[in-house]
C-alpha positions in Angstrom: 27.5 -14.6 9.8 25.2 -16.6 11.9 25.8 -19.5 9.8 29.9 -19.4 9.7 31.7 -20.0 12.6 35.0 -17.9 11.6 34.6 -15.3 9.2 38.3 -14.4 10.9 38.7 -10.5 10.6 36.1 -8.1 9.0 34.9 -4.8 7.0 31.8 -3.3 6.5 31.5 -0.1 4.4 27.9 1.5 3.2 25.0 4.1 3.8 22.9 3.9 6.7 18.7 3.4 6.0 18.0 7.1 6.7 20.6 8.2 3.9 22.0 10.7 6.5 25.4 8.4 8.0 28.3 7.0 6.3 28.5 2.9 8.4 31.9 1.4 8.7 32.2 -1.6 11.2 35.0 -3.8 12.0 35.2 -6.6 13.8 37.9 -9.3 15.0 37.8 -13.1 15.8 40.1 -15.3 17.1 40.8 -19.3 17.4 44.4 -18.6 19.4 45.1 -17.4 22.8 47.2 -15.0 21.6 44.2 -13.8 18.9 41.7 -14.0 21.7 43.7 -12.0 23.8 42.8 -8.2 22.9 40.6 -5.9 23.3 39.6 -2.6 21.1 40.4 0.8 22.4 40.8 4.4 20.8 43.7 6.4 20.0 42.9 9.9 18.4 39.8 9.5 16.2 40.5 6.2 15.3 40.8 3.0 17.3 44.2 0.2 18.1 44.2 -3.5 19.5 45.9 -3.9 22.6 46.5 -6.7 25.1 44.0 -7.7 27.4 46.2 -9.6 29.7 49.9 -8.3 28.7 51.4 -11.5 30.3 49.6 -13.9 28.0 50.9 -11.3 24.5 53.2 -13.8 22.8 53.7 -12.4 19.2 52.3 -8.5 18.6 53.2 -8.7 15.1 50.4 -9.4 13.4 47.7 -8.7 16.6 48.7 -5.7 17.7 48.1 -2.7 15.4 45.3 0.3 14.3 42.6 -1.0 12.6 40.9 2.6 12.2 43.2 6.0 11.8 41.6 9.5 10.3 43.4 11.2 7.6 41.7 14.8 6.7 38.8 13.6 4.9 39.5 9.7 4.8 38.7 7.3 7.0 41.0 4.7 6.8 40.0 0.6 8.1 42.1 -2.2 7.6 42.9 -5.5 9.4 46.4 -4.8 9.8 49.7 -2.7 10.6 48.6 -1.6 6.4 46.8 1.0 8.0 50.0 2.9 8.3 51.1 2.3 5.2 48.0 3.7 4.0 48.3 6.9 5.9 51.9 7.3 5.0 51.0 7.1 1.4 48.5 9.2 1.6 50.5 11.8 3.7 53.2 10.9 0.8 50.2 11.7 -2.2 49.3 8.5 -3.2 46.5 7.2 -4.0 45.1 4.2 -1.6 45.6 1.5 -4.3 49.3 2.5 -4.8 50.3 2.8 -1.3 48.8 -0.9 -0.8 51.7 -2.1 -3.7 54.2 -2.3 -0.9 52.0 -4.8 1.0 50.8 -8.3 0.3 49.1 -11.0 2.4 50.0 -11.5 6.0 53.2 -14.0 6.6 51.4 -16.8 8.5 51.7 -20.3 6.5 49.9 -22.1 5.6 47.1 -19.7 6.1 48.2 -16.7 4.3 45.5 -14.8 5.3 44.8 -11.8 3.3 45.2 -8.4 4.0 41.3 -6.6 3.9 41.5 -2.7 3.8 38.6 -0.1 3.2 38.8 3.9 2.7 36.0 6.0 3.1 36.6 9.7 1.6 34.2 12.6 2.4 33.7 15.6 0.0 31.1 18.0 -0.6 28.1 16.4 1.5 28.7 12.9 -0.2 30.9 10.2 0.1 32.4 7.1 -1.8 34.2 3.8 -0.7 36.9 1.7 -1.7 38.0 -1.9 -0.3 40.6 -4.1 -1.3 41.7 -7.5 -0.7 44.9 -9.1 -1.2 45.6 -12.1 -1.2 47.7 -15.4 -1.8 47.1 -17.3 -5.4 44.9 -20.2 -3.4 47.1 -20.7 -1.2 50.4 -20.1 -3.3 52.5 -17.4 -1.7 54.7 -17.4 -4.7 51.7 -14.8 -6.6 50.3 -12.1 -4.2 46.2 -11.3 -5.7 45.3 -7.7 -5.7 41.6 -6.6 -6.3 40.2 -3.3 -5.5 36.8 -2.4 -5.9 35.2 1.3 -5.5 31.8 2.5 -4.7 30.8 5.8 -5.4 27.7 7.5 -3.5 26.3 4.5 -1.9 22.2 3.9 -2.1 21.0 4.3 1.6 20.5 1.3 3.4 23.1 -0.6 1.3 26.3 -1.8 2.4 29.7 -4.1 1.4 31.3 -7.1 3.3 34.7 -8.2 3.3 36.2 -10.7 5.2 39.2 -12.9 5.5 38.2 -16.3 5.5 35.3 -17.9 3.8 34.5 -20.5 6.7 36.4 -22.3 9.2 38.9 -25.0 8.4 42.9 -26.2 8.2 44.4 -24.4 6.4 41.6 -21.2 6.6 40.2 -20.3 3.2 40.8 -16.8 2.1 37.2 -15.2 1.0 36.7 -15.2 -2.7 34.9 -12.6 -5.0 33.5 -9.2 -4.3 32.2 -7.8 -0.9 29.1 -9.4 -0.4 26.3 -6.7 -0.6 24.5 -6.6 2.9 21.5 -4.3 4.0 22.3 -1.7 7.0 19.4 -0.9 8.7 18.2 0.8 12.0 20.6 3.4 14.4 24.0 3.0 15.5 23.1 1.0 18.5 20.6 -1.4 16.8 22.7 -2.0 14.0 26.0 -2.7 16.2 23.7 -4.9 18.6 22.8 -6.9 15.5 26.6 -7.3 14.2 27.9 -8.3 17.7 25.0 -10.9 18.4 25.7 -12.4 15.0 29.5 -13.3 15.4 30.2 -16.7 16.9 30.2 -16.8 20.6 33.0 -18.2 21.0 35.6 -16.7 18.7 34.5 -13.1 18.4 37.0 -10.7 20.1 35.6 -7.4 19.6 33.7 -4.9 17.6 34.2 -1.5 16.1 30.8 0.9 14.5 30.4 4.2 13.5 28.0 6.4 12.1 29.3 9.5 10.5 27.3 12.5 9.7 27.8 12.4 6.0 26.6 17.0 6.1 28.4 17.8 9.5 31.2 15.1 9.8 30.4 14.6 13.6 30.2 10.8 14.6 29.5 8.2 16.9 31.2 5.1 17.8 30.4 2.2 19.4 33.0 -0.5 21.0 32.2 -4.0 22.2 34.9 -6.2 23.7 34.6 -9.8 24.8 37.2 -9.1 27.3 35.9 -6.8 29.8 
């Protein structure tokens, strides 16, 4: 990430080094005032964007929403209102994949930036992963793209990446092919240090880690917000 200046919004699912935490982290950028203009805070067990500065808020539609909700045993991280429609489905039975049939890529032409979700589900002292992406047909909005891709009991110290945007530019490029495999390494702290100190200075937003105990289910979270 050191080397691209807007990865836009982000996902990162995997095992921690010592085997003994399930890692999701999330993160947000923004070019906009109106992007720039949040900050992270947590609702229930999961976490929603809110205003920094209400008076500067000029379009919550696609800013304003919960990135992280709980569901029993699923955690559920997405960079959108989707995160509902996951839960819903769930709540509903359905399965992650078919909830996410009812959504597509975000309305903002010319970018069309995609919609990146993950799901992390918890049974029997293990865990497994899925992420999905969807996404105009480059740059079409005519064809929405659906990929989904599913990790079962992740090697320790092994992680995925998803993003929106492959690099900066006009319009953004949506990212292409499957979650980059990154290495997760050290505790909470030093690995949520690392993330936050690698996102461009000046269009990272904020920051969302944590660390679940993949035996007890306890966790720990760390929030960083450029707006203080």
């Amino acid at each position: 990430m050191k080397n691209n200046g807007y990865p836009g919004r982000g996902i990162v699912i995997g095992r921690s080094a010592d085997g003994r935490h399930a890692v999701t982290a999330y993160f947000i950028m923004g070019r906009s005032v109106n992007s720039r203009n949040r900050i992270f805070v947590t609702e229930g067990e999961g976490i929603r964007t809110q205003a920094f500065d209400p008076s500067k808020l000029v379009d919550p539609s696609l800013v304003i929403y919960a990135p992280v909700r709980v569901h029993g045993n699923d955690m559920i991280v997405t960079n959108g209102d989707q995160t509902d429609t996951i839960y819903e489905g769930l709540e509903k039975g359905l399965t992650f994949e078919q909830a996410l049939r009812s959504r597509e890529y975000e309305p903002d032409g010319p970018n069309y930036t995609p919609r990146i979700s993950g799901l992390v589900h918890f049974a029997e002292n293990r865990f497994d992963f899925i992420m999905s992406i969807l996404k105009s047909n480059d740059g079409d909005p005519s064809c929405c793209n659906r990929y989904t891709f599913s990790y079962d009991n992740p090697a320790p110290g092994q992680g995925r990446f998803l993003h929106t945007y492959m690099h900066d530019g006009d319009p953004l490029p949506s990212f292409m092919g499957e979650p980059k495999k990154v290495v997760i390494k050290g505790d909470i702290d030093s690995f949520a240090g690392m993330l936050w100190e690698s996102l461009n200075q000046e269009n990272k937003v904020s920051l969302f880690v944590r660390f679940i105990d993949i035996a007890s289910g306890t966790y720990e979270t760390r929030i960083f917000n450029k707006n203080q």
